[in-house]
matplotlib code that plots the C-alpha trace (Angstrom):
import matplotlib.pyplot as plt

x = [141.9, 145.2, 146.4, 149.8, 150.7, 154.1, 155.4, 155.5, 158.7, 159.7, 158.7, 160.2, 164.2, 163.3, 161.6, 161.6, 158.3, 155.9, 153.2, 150.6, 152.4, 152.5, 149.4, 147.8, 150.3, 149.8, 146.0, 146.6, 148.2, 145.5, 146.6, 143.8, 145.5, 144.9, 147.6, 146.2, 147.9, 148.0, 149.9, 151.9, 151.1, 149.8, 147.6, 147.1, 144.7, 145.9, 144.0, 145.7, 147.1, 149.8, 152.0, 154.7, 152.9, 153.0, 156.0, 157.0, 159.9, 157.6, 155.0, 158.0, 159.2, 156.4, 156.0, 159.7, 158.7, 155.5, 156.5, 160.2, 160.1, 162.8, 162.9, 165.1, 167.7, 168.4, 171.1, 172.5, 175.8, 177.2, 177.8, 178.5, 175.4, 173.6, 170.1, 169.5, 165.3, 164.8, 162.1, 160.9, 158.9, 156.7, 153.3, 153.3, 155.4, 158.3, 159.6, 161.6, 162.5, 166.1, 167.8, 170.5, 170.8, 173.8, 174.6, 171.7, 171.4, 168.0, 166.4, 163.2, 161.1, 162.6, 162.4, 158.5, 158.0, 159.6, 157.5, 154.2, 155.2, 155.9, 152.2, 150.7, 152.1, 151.0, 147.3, 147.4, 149.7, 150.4, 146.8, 147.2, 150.2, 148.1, 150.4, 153.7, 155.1, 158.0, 161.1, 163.7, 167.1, 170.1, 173.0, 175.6, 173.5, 173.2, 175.8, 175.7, 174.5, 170.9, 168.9, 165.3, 163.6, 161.4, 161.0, 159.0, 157.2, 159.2, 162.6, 161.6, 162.7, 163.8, 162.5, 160.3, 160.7, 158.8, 159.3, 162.2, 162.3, 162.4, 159.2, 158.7, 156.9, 153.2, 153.7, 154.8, 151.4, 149.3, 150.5, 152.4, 150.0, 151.6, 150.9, 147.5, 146.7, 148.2, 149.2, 145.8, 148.4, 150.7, 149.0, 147.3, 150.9, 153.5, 156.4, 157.1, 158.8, 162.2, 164.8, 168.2, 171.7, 174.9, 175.6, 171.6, 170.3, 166.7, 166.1, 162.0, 159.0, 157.6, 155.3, 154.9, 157.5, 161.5, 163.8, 164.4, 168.5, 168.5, 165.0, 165.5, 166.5, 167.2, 169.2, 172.6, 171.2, 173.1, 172.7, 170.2, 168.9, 165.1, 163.1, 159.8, 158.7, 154.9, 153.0, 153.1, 156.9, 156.1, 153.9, 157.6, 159.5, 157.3, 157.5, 160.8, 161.2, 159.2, 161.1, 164.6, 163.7, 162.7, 165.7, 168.3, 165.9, 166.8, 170.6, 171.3, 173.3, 171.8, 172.9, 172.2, 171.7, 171.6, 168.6, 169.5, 166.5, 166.7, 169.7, 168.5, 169.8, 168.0, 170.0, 167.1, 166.4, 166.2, 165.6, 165.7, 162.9, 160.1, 159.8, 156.0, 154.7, 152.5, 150.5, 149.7, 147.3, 145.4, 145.4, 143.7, 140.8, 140.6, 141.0, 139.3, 142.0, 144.9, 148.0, 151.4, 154.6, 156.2, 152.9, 152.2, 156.2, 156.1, 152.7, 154.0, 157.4, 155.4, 153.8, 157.1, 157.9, 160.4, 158.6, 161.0, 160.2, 157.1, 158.3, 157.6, 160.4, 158.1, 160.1, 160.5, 158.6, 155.2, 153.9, 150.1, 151.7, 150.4, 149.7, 149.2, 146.0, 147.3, 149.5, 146.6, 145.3, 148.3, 148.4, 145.0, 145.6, 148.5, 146.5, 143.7, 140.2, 139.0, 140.4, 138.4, 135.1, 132.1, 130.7, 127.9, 128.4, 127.4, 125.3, 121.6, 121.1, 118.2, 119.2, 117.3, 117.1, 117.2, 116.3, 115.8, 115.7, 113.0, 110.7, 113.7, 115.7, 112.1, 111.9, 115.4, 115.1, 111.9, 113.5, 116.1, 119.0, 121.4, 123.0, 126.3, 128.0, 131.4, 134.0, 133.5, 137.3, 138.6, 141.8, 142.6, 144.2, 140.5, 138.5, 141.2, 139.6, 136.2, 138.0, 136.9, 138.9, 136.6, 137.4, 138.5, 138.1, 141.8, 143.2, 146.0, 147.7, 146.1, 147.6, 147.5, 147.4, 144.4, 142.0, 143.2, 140.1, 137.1, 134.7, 132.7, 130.8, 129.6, 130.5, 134.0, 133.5, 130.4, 132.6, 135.3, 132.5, 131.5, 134.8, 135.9, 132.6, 132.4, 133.5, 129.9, 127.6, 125.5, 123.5, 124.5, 122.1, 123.2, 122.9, 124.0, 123.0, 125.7, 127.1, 129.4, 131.3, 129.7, 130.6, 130.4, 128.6, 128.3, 124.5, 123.2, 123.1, 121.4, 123.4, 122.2, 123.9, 123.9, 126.5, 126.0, 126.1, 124.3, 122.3, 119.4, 118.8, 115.0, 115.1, 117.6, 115.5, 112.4, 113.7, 114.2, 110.5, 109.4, 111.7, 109.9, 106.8, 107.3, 108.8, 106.2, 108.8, 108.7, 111.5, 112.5, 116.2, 117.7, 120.6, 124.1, 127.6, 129.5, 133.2, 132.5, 130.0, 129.2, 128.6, 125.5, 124.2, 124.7, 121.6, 121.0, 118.0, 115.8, 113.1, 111.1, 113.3, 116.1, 119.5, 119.4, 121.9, 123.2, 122.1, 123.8, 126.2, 129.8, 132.0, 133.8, 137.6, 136.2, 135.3, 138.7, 140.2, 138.6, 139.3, 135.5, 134.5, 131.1, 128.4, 127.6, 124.7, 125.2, 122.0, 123.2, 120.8, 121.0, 118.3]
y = [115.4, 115.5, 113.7, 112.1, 110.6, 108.6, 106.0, 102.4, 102.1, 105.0, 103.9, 100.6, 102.1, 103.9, 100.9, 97.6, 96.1, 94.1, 96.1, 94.7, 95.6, 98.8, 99.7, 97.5, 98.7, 102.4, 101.8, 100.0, 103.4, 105.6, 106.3, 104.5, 104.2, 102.2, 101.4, 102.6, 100.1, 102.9, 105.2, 102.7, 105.2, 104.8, 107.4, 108.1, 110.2, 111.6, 112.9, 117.0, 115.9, 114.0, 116.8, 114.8, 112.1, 114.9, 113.8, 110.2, 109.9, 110.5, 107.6, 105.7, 106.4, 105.1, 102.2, 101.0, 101.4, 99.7, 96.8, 97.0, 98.3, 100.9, 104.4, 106.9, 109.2, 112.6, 114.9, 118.1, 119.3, 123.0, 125.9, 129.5, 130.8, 132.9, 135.1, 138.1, 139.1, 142.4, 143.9, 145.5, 142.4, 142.1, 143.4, 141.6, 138.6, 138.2, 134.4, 132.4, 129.1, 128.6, 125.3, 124.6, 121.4, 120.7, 117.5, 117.0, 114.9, 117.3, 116.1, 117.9, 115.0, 115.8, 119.7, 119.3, 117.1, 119.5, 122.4, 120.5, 119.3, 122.7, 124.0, 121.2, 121.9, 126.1, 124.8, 123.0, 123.3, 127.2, 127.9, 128.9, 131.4, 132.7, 130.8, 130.7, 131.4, 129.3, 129.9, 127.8, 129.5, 128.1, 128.1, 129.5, 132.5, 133.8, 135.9, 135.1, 136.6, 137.1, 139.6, 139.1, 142.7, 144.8, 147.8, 150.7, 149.6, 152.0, 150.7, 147.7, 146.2, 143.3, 140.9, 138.1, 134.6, 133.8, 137.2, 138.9, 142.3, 144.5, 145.2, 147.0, 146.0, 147.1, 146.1, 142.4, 142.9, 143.6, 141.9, 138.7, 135.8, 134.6, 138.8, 138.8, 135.2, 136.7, 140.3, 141.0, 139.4, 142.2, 145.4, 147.3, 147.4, 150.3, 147.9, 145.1, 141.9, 141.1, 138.6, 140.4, 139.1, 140.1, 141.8, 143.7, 141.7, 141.1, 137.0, 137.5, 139.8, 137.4, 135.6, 136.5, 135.1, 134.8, 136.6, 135.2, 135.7, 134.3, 132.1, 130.0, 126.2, 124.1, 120.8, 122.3, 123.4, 121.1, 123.1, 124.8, 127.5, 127.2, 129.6, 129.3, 132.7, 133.8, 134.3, 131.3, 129.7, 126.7, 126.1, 127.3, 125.0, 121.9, 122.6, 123.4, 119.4, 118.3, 119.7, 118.7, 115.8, 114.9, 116.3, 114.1, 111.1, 112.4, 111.8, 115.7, 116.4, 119.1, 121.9, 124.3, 128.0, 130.5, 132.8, 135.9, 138.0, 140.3, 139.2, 135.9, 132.9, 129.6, 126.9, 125.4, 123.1, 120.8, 117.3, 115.8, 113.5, 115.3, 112.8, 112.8, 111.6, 108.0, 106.4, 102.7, 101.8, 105.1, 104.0, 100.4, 102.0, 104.1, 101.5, 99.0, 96.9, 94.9, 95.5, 94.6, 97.0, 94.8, 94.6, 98.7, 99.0, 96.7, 98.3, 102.1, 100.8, 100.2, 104.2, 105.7, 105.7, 105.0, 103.6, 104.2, 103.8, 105.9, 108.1, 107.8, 109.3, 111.9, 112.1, 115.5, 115.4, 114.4, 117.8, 116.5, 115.1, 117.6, 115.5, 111.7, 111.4, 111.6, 108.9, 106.9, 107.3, 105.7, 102.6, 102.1, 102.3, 99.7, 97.8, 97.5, 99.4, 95.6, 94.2, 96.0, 93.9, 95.9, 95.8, 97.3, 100.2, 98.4, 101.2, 102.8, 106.3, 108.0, 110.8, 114.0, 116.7, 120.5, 122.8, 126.3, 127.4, 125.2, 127.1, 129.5, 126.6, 125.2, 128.6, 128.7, 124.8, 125.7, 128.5, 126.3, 127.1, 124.3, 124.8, 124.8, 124.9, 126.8, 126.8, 130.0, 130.6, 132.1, 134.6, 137.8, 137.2, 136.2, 138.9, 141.2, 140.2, 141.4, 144.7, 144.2, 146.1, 146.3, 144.8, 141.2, 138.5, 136.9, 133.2, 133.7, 130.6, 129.3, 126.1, 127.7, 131.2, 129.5, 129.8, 132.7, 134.9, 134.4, 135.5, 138.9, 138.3, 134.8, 136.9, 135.5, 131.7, 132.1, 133.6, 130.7, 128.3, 129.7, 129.6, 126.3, 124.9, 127.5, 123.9, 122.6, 124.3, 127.2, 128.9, 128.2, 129.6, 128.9, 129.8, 129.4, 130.2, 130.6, 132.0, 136.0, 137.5, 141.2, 144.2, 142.6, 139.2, 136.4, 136.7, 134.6, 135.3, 134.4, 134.2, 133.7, 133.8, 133.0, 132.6, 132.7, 134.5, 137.2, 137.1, 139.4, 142.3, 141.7, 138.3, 138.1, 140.6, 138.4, 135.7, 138.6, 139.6, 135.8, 135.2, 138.4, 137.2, 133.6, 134.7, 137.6, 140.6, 144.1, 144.3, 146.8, 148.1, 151.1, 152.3, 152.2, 151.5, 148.5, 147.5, 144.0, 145.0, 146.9, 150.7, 150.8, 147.9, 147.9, 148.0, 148.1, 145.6, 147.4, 146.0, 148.6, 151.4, 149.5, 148.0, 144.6, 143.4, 144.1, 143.2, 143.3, 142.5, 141.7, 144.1, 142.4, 142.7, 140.8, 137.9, 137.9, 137.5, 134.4, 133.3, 133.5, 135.1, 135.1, 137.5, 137.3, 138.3, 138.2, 139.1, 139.0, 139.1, 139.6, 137.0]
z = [74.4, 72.7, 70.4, 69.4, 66.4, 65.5, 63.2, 64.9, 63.6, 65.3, 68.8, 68.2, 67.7, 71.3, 73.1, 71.1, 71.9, 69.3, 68.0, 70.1, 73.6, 72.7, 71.8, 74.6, 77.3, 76.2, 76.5, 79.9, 81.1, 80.0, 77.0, 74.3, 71.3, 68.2, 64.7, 61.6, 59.0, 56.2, 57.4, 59.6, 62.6, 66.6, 67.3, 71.2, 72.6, 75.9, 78.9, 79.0, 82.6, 81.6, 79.4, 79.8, 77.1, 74.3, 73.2, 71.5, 73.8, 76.8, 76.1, 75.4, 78.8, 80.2, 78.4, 79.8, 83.1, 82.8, 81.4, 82.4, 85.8, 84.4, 85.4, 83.7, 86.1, 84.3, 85.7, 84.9, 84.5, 85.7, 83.3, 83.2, 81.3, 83.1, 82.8, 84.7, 85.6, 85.4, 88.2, 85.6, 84.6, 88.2, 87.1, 83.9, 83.1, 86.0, 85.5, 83.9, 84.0, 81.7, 80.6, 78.0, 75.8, 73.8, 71.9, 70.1, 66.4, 64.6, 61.8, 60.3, 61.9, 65.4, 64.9, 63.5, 67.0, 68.9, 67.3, 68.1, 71.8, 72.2, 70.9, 73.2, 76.5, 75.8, 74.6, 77.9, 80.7, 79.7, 79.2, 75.5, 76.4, 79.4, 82.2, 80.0, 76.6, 75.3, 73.0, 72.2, 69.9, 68.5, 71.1, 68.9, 67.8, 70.9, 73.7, 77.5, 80.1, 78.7, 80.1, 80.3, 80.8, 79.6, 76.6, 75.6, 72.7, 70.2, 71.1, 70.0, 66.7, 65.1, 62.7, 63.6, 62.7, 59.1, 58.6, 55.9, 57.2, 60.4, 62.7, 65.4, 68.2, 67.6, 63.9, 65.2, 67.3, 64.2, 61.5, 62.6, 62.9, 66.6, 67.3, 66.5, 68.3, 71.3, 71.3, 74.0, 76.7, 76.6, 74.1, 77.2, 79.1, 79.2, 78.5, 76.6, 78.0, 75.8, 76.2, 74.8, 74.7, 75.7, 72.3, 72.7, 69.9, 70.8, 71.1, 71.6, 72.1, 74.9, 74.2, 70.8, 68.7, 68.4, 66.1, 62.7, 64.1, 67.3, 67.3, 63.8, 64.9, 62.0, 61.0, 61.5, 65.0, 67.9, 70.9, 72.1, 75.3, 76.6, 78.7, 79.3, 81.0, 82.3, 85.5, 87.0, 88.0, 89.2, 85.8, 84.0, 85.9, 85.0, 81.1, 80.8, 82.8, 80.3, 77.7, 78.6, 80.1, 76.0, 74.7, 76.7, 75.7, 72.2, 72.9, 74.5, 77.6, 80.0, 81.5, 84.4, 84.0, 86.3, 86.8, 88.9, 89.7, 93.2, 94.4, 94.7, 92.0, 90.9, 89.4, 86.4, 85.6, 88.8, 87.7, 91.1, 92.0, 94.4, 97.7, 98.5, 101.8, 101.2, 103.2, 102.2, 104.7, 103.3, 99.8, 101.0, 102.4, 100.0, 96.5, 99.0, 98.6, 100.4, 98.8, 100.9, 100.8, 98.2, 96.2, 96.4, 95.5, 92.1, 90.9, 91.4, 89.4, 86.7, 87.0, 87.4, 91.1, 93.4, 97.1, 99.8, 103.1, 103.8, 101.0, 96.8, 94.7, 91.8, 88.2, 87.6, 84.8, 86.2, 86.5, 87.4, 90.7, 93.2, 96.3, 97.6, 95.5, 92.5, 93.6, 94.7, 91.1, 89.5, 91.9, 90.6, 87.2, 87.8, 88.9, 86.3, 86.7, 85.5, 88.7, 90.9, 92.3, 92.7, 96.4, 98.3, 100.9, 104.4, 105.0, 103.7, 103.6, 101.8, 99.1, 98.3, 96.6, 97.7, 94.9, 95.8, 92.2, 90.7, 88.7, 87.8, 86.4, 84.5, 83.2, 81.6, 80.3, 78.8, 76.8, 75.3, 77.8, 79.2, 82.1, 83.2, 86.5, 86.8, 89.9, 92.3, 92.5, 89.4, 88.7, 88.1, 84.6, 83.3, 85.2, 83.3, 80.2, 80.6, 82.5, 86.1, 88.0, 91.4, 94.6, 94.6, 98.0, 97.4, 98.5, 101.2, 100.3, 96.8, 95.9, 91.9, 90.4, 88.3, 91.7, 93.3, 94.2, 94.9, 91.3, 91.7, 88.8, 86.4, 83.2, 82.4, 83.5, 81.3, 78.0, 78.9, 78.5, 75.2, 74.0, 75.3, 73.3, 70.3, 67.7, 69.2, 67.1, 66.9, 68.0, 71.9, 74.8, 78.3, 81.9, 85.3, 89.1, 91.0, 93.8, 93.7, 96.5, 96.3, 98.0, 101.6, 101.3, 99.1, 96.7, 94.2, 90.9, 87.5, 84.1, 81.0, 77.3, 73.6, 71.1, 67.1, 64.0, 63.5, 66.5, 67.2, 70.4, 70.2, 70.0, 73.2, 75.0, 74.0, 76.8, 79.7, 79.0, 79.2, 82.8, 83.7, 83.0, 84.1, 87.4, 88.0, 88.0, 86.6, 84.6, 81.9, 80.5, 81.0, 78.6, 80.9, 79.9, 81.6, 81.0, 79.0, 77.0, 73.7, 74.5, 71.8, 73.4, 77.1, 79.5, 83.2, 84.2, 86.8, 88.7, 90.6, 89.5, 91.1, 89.3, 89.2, 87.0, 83.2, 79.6, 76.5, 73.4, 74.7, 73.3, 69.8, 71.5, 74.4, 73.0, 71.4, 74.1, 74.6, 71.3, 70.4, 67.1, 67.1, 68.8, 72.4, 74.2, 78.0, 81.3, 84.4, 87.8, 91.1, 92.5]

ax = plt.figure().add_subplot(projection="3d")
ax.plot(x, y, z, "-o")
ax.set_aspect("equal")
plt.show()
């Protein structure tokens, strides 16, 4: 969940609604939230799909459509500035997405909001820096055109923000908190990506951290440039909406940029609404309902949408939009959960149960394990991470970079587990069956981990001896280095003499790349 805290008082000067109306209407939306008298504060804990909620200014814009049927129109206006992509940037970082904002009234309060809305949408939408990094500058500070490109490593200096002197790049890397947190994104590659100005002052080591010249945006600030650059443009598109979207509710005026890359030139940020196909006879069958056209049309008012003919108008700031479902979704949440009558299907059909896996699953449970069950598409970007660089069954047309191949291996949706539940406590044992694409065919496989402090080779190796046992197979280790795993403690498993799967300690840099900083014992089986 994320969470967003403001004064009451505060909400009030952007949408003046009593206390209670607030907090009910934000809870109404899906938004629970609760006053805390104390502090004078709301607190609402958001679901991470709506990023455009981060902000105060965007649960304020929802509340005036919910309860006032208004919906905001933001345009742009046409400028000069202009940032050339170099092709440089195609096997590491190539996008950008580039807005300016001038006109803007900052006080610390607004500049520490800003900080955190930006830290929410790259824990989230940007997949902690993964997807997209962000960097916002004072305008004035800076020369046009901007170049973003990329470096060798030793042509890179300039001095960080929070920092007082010079770095180079691979002393930002090591030393600078942001460096460490995310210097794995860009260490193993040849060159770094920059943005640089018109006069070659460097703006950024993307996505590391802005220059203490360029980067620093304080009270006197008015006017500011955005890019949001990573792998994944569509992902940079919908943040930088977000983001400017907030600003002009702050007051600021918006302006275009140009983005040349290849000859070819984007105009960002567009802020026209997205017209999505609905169909309302669809949405009755599916909520069960019988809402008319002016019924459907009042209802999606109040979550933000325009209903025009067979068409709904998107804000360009709903980035969890992807299809008419989602859609769907909202109508129902205008509507009320609470209004819906429970009925019984007019049919009977008896359920089973197919387990092919019983007394392999018993075994696991009865060791302690819990199991998990991962998606079988994964990326590139996280099989990276554990250095697989075999062949890879790839999506034609994947409708995200997130689910782009089909997974070789369980190994890195099993570390991403550990790491998205390493605040649970420890020690954490788990395991999965799940189906690989191998060499030619899809196979089943077995996975089984731990997570902890401190934790011990014989005792791991203790729970391949009892599956062994327990599942009447010969099984002994034989000492063989694999990519992931720590070369002092990295086993093949054989059964029969044959190679079955791997056992071991990830290695320690692994792990940090999923964030996790405790030990990690990892079998994997071909079953």
């Amino acid at each position: 969940m994320v969470v967003v805290e403001y004064l009451y008082e505060d909400m009030k000067k952007l949408v003046n609604l009593p206390l209670e109306k607030v907090v009910n209407g934000l809870s109404g939306l899906g938004a629970p939230s609760e006053y805390e008298p104390e502090t004078k504060k709301i607190i609402s804990e958001l679901t991470p799909n709506r990023a455009d909620w981060y902000s105060m200014e965007g649960l304020a814009r929802a509340l005036k459509a919910y309860y006032r049927k208004e919906i905001p129109e933001y345009k742009t206006n046409k400028s000069d500035y202009e940032v050339l992509v170099d092709a440089k940037l195609e096997k590491s970082r190539p996008y950008t997405a580039c807005a300016v904002v001038k006109n803007l009234i900052l006080s610390d309060e607004r500049i520490t909001d800003m900080v955190l809305l930006q830290e929410k949408l790259l824990g989230t939408l940007g997949r902690h820096v993964k997807r997209f990094g962000i960097g916002i500058y004072p305008l004035q500070a800076i020369s046009f055109p901007v170049r973003y490109t990329a470096m060798k490593p030793g042509e890179i200096r300039y001095v960080p923000l929070g920092c007082d002197k010079e770095m180079s790049a691979k002393e930002v890397l090591a030393k600078h908190k942001k460096g460490q947190e995310y210097g794995y994104l860009i260490e193993k590659l040849d060159e770094y990506p920059v943005f640089v100005d018109a006069r070659n002052k460097i703006m950024a080591l993307v996505p590391i951290v802005n220059s203490a010249e360029t980067g620093k945006v304080d009270t006197d600030t008015t006017d500011i440039f955005i890019e949001v650059s990573g792998t994944d443009l569509n992902s940079c598109k919908a943040a930088l909406n977000i983001l400017v979207c907030t600003f002009a509710d702050m007051g600021g005026k918006v302006y275009q940029v140009a983005v040349k890359k290849k000859g070819e030139t984007s105009l960002l940020p567009d802020l026209k609404p997205q017209k999505m196909g609905f169909d309302l006879d669809k949405a009755n069958r599916m909520l069960g309902v019988r809402f008319n056209k002016a019924e459907a049309e009042k209802l999606l008012l109040q979550m933000g949408y325009r209903f025009k003919g067979d068409e709904v108008e998107v804000a360009p700031y709903r980035a969890d939009v992807m299809g008419e479902i989602d859609v769907i979704e909202d109508l129902a949440i205008a509507y009320g959960y609470n209004n819906f009558k429970p009925t019984l299907p007019d049919f009977f059909h008896a359920g089973g149960m197919e387990r092919k896996f019983d007394h392999l699953d018993d075994t696991m449970r009865g060791m302690g394990f819990s199991e998990i069950k991962t998606f079988i598409l994964t990326n590139k970007e996280k099989l990276g991470r554990i250095g697989y660089e075999g062949p890879l069954l790839e999506i034609s047309n994947p409708s995200s970079e997130e689910f782009g191949v089909v997974r070789p291996n369980l190994v890195s949706d099993m570390l991403d587990t550990f790491a998205y539940n390493k605040m649970k406590g420890l020690p954490q044992n788990l395991y999965e069956i799940g189906v690989v694409r191998g060499k030619d065919e899809d196979e089943k496989r077995l996975i089984f981990g731990m997570m902890g402090k401190n934790l011990d080779f014989s005792a791991f190796r203790g729970y391949l001896q009892t599956l062994g046992n327990e599942m009447k197979m010969d099984l002994s280790l034989k000492k063989e280095e694999t990519a992931y795993l720590d070369k002092e403690i990295s086993c093949a498993v054989l059964s029969k003499g044959k190679n079955i799967g791997t056992f071991g300690k990830v290695e320690k840099e692994v792990c940090l790349r999923f964030d996790i900083a405790f030990d990690v014992y990892i079998c994997e089986l071909r079953i």
